[in-house]
C-alpha positions in Angstrom: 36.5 2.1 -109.4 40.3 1.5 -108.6 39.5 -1.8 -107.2 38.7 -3.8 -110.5 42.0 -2.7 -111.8 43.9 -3.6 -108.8 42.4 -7.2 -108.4 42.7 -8.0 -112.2 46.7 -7.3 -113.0 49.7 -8.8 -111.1 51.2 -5.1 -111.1 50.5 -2.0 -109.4 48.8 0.5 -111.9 46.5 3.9 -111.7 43.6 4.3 -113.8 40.9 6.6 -113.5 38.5 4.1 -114.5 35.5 5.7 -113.9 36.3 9.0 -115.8 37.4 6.4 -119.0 34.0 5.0 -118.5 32.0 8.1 -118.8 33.9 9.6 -121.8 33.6 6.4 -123.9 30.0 6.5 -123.1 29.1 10.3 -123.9 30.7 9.6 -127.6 28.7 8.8 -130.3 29.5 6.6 -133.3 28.3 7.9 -136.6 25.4 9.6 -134.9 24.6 6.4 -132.5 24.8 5.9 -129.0 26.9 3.4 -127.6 25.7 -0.1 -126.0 27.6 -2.7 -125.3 29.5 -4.9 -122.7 33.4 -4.9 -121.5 35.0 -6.9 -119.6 37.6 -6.1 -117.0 40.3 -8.8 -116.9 43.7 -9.9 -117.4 43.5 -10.5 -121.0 45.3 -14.1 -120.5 43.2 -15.2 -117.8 41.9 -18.8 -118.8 38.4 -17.8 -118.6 38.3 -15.8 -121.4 37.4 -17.3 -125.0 38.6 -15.2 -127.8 36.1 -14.5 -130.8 38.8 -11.9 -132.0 42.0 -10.6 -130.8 43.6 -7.5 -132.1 46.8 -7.3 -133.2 47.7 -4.2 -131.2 45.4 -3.5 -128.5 43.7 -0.2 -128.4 44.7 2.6 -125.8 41.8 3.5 -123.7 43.7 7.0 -123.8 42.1 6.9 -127.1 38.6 7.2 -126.0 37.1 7.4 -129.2 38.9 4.4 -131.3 37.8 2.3 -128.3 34.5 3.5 -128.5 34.9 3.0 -132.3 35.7 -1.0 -130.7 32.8 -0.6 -128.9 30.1 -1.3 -132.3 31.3 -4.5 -132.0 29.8 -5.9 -128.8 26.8 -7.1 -128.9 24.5 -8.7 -126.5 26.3 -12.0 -126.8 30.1 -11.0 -127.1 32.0 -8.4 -125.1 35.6 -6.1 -125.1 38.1 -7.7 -123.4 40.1 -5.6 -121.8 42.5 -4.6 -118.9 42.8 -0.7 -117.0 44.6 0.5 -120.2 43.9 -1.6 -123.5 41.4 -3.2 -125.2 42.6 -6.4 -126.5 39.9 -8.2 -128.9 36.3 -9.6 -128.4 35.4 -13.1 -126.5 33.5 -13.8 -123.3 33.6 -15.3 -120.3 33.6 -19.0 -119.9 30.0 -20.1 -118.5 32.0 -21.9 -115.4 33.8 -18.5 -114.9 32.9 -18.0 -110.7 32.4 -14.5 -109.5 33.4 -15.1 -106.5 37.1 -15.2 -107.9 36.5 -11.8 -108.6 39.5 -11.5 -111.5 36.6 -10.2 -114.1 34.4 -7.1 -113.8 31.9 -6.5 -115.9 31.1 -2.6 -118.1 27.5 -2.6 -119.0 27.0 0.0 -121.4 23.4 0.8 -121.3 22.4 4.3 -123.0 24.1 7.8 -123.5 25.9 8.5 -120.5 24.8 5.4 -119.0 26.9 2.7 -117.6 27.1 0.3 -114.6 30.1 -2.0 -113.0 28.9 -5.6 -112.0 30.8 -8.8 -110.6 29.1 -11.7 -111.9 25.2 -10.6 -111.3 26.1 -8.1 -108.2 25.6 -5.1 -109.8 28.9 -3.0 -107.9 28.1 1.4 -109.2 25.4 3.1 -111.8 27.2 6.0 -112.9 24.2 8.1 -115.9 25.6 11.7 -116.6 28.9 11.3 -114.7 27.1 10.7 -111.6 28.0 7.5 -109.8 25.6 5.8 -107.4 25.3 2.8 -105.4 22.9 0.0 -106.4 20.0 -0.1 -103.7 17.4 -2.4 -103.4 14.0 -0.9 -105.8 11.6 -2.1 -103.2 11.6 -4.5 -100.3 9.3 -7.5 -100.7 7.6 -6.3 -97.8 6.9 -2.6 -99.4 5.8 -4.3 -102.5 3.2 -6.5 -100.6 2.1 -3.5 -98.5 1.8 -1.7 -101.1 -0.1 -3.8 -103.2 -2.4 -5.0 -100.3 -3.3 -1.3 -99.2 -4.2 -0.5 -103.4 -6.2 -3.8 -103.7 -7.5 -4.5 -100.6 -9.6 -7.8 -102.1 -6.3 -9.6 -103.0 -5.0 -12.3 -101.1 -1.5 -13.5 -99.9 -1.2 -15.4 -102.4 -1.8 -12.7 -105.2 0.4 -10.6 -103.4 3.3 -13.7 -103.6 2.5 -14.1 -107.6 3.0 -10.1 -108.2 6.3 -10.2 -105.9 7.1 -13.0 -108.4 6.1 -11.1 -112.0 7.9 -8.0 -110.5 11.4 -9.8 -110.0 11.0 -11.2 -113.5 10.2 -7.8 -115.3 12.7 -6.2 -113.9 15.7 -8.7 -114.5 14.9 -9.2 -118.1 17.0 -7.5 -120.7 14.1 -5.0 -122.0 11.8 -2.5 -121.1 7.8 -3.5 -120.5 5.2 -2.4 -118.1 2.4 -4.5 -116.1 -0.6 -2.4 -115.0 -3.1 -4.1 -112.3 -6.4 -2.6 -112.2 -9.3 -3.2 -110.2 -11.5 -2.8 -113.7 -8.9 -4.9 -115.7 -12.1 -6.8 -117.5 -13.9 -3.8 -118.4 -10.7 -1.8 -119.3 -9.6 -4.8 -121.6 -13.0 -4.4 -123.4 -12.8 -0.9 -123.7 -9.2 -0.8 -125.3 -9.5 -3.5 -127.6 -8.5 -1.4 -130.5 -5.6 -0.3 -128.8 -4.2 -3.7 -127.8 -4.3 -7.4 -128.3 -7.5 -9.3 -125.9 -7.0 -12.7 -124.9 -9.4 -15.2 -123.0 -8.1 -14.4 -119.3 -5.2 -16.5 -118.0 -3.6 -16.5 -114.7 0.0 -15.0 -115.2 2.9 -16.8 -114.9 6.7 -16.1 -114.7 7.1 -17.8 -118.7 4.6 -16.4 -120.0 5.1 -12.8 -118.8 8.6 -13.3 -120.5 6.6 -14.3 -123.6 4.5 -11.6 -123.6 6.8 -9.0 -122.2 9.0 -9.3 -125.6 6.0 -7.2 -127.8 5.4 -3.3 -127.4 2.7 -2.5 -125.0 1.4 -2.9 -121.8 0.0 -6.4 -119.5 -3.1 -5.9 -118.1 -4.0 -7.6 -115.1 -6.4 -7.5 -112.3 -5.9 -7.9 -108.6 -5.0 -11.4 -108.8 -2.7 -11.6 -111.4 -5.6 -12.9 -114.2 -4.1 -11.6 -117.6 -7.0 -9.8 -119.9 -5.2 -8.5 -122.4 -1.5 -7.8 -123.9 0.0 -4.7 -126.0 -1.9 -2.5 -124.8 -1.3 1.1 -126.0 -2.5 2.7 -122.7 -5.1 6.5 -122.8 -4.6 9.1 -120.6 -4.4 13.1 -120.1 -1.0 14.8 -119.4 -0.3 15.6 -116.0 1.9 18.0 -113.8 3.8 14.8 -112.5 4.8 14.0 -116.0 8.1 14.9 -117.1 10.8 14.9 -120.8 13.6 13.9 -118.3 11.7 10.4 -118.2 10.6 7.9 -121.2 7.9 7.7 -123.0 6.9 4.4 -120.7 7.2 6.2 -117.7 4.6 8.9 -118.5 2.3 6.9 -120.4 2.0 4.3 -117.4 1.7 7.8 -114.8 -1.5 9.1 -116.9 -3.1 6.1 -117.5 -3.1 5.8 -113.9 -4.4 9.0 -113.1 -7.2 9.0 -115.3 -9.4 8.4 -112.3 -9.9 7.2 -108.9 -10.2 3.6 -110.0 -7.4 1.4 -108.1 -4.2 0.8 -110.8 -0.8 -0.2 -110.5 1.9 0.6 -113.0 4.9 -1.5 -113.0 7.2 0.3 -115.2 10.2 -1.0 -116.4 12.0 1.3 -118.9 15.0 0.2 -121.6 18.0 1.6 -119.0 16.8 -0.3 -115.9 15.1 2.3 -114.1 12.1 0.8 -112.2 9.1 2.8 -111.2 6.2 1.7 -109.4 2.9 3.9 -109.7 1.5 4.8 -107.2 4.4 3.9 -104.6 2.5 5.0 -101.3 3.9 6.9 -98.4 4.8 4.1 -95.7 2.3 4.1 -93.0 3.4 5.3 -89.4 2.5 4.8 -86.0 0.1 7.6 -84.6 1.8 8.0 -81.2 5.1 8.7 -82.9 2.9 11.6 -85.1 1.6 12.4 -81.5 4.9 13.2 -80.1 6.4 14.9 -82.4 3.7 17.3 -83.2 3.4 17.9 -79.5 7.6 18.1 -78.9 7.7 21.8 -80.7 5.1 23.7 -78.3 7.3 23.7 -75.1 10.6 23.3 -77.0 13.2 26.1 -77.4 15.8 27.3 -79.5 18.1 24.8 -78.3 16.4 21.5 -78.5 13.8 21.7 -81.5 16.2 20.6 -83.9 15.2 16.8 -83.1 11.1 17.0 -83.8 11.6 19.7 -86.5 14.2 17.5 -88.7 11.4 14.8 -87.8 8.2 16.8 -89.1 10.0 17.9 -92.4 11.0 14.7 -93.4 7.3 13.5 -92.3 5.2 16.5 -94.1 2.6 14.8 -95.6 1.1 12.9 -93.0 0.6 16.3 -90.9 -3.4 17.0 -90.9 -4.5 20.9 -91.0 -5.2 21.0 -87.1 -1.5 19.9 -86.9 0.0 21.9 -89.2 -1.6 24.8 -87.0 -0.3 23.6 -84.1 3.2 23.3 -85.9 3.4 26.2 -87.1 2.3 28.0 -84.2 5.1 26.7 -82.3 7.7 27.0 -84.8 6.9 31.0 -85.1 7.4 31.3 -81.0 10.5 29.3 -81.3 12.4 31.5 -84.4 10.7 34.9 -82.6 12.8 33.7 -79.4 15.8 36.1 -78.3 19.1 35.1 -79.9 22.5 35.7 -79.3 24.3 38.4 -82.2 25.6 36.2 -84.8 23.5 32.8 -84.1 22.0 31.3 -87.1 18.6 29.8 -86.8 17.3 27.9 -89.5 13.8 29.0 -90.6 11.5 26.2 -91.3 8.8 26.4 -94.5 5.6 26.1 -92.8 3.1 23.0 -92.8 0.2 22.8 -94.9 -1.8 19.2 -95.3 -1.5 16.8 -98.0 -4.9 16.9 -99.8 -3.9 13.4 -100.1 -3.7 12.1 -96.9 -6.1 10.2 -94.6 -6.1 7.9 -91.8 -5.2 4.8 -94.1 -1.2 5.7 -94.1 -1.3 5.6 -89.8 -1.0 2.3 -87.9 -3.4 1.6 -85.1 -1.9 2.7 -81.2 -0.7 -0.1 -80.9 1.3 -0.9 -84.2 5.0 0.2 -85.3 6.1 0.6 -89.4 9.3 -0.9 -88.9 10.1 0.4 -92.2 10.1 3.7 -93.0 
């Protein structure tokens, strides 16, 4: 966070950045959370057009007259500002290039909520004064697998046109949720109280944007046929849901688990968190389960560290014959003589996943070359 204030002002200066970020954030403005953009430049750059400039620019060591500033961005305009002073409202020219990077970009999403971005490249997350790095949500590859294992009667061209509706969902500026199901037809029938039917259509990128702007959930089947839209999806509470996570989030997880009937949730909430339900365990090769169940029965104190660290981080694809065979060894190895003083770690033992079955391991002869 010191380097957006280096690279936009022609003199050396220090400003914790991050911790202004967070504080102007956490305040509330006449009991409402604060949303809103700012932008990070030299306030004379060329690139910036002023809707309003202040007379006296605001102190950011006056976090809450510049969050006071901040009810005045919207969606469309932002704060311009440098590391220490808010100096109007205005926005970046539409031939601004990133690549210059002399602008930087505060997205304030939610309570507590806020993330850095150059041009589209979205640069730290920081929610509750934690900061993270942006990762990719899901390879194309994970998608595809994923969706190929749930809905095994798709083809590779479905699984292109959901890669497709997934990218668009999840770069538009509000929350929505897709679910796929196997019994979309019958399930668009059933809920037609609770939602609006439409004769089916095959989903596309513009009209999932059209769609996508009412409340409710997108039901499609396996091949990305549309049955119905606003859904208000059913469902029975579960021990996965959660109060930490949206109203979205939970609705999509017990619709989902109503049954055994194959369903996809893509759930998109309102501050960009992107959940896919189910998100299977990647499938692994069997010889590599092979060896490393084996590697802990003639293993000792000294080299067990390797197949242990690689069975606990690989618990759920242990059947109950391995787990035995685990746990067997693991209660030779920490019953093994030590020296005064050593520490040995002790290692929960292994019980199978009700969940598993052959499905998540890859043939002898195949690798998952993404774990």
């Amino acid at each position: 966070m010191h380097t957006p204030g280096l690279a936009i002002t022609r003199r050396h200066t220090y400003a914790d950045l991050f911790e202004r970020f967070n504080v102007i954030s956490s305040l509330l403005y006449e009991g409402v959370q604060g949303t809103g953009h700012l932008v990070l430049v030299d306030p004379d750059n060329k690139a910036i057009d002023y809707a309003l400039r202040l007379k006296e620019p605001v102190p950011f060591r006056q976090p809450r007259w510049a969050r006071k500033i901040l009810q005045m961005a919207a969606a469309d305009i932002a704060l311009i500002a440098d590391s220490e002073r808010i100096y109007g409202l205005g926005r970046l020219r539409a031939d601004h290039d990133p690549s210059a990077q002399d602008a930087f970009t505060i997205d304030f999403l939610d309570h507590y909520h806020w993330e850095v971005r150059c041009g589209t490249q979205v640069l730290l997350r920081s929610r509750y004064g934690e900061p993270k790095l942006p990762q990719e949500l899901i390879s194309r590859e994970r998608f595809i697998v994923n969706y190929a294992r749930l809905f095994p009667e798709s083809s590779s061209d479905d699984h292109e046109r959901l890669w497709v509706l997934f990218n668009v969902a999840i770069e538009q500026d509000h929350g929505s949720m897709i679910v796929v199901a196997a019994d979309a037809t019958d399930e668009a029938l059933r809920l037609t109280q609770q939602g609006t039917g439409i004769e089916p259509v095959l989903m596309t990128s513009d009209l999932l944007q059209r769609v996508s702007g009412i409340d409710g959930t997108i039901l499609l089947d396996p091949h990305g046929v549309c049955h119905a839209v606003g859904v208000i999806l059913d469902g029975v509470a579960t021990v996965d849901c959660t109060p930490s996570r949206g109203s979205r989030f939970n609705s999509g997880l017990r619709y989902i688990s109503i049954n055994d009937t194959r369903r996809l949730a893509i759930v998109v909430s309102d501050d960009h968190t992107v959940d896919l339900i189910p998100l299977l365990p990647p499938q692994i090769a069997r010889t590599d389960m092979e060896t490393n169940v084996s590697a802990p029965e003639r293993a000792t104190l000294d080299n067990y560290h390797k197949p242990r660290n690689w069975l606990e981080n690989h618990r759920f694809y242990l059947n109950s014959e391995q787990c035995e065979i685990v746990n067997s060894a693991l209660d030779r190895i920490e019953a093994l003589p030590r020296d005064v003083g050593e520490i040995v770690i002790t290692t929960t033992r292994f019980k199978p996943d009700p969940r598993m079955d052959d499905s998540y391991l890859l043939p002898m002869s195949e690798r998952d070359e993404h774990p």
